[in-house]
N, C-alpha and C positions, 0 to 999 in steps of 0.2 A: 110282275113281269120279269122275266128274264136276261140278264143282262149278256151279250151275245160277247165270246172269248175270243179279241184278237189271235189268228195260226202265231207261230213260232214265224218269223223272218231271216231270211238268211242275207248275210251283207251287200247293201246294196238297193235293198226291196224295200218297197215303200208300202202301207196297206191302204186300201185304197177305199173299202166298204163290202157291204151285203148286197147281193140283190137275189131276186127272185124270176123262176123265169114262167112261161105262160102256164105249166102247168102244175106250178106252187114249190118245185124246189129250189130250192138259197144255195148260193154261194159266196165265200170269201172272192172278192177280187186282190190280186197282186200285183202292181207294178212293177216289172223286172227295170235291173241294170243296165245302161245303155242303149243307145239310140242310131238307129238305121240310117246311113244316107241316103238318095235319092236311088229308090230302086222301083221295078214294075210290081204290081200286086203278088204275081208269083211269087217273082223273089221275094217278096217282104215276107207272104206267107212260109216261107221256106225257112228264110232267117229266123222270124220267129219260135219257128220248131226248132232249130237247129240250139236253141237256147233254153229248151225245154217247155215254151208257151206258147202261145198264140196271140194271132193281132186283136186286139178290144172289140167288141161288138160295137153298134152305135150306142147302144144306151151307157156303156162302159167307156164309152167315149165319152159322152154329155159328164159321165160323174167327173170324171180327170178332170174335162173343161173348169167344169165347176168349182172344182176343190182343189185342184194339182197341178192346174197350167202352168206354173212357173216353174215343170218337169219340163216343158216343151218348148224345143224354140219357134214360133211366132210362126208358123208353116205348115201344111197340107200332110197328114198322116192316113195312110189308108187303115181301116176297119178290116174285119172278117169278113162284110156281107158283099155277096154279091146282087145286084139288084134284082126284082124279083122276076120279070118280064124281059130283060135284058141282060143275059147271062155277059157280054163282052164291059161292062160296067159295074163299077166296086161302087160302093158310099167310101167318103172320107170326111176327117175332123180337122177343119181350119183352125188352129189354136192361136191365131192373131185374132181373130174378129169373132169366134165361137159356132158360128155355122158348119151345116155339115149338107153337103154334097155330093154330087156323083162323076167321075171320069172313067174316061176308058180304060183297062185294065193296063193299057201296053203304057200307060203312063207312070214316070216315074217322079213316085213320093215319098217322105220319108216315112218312118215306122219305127214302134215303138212294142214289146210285148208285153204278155199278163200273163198270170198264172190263175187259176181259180181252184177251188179248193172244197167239195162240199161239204155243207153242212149238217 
């Protein structure tokens, strides 16, 4: 088996893992530098383009939880998804307790971005 080549990182970035997505293509995830104060999903999603990446999916959340929480302070970060039935509703990652949930978009949470990278 093949052992899978950590990307180049540039200062700041943290690597975060592999994933796969439904329909079997990988990629690097990348933690970017810096963290969002309390903004609405828009915004968040905004800022995190504005930084070159985008907000973490939930499963890309679950992995940070797991491995990298102590990137996050203890608080509610919004994801990229919108719920699926309820377009006015985001998922989010509590990274005090590890749960992940759903609020109204017009609320504001902080945020954090990723980069990914294929494989």
């Amino acid at each position: 088996m093949q052992q899978l080549q950590i990307p180049p990182l540039s200062e700041g970035e943290t690597y975060i893992g592999a994933i796969g997505d439904a329909t079997g293509n990988l990629h690097h995830v990348i933690l970017l530098p810096g963290d969002n104060d309390d903004a609405t999903f828009e915004s968040a999603l905004e800022w995190a383009k504005s930084i070159g990446g985008d907000l973490p999916n939930r499963i890309e959340q679950a992995m940070l939880w797991a491995s990298h929480r102590d990137q996050f302070q203890k608080d509610w970060y919004w994801s990229n998804e919108t719920h699926h039935s309820e377009s006015g509703w985001a998922w989010y990652q509590l990274f005090g307790l590890g749960y992940q949930g759903l609020d109204p978009k017009g609320y504001e949470l902080r945020a954090r971005a990723v980069r990914r990278l294929p494989i």
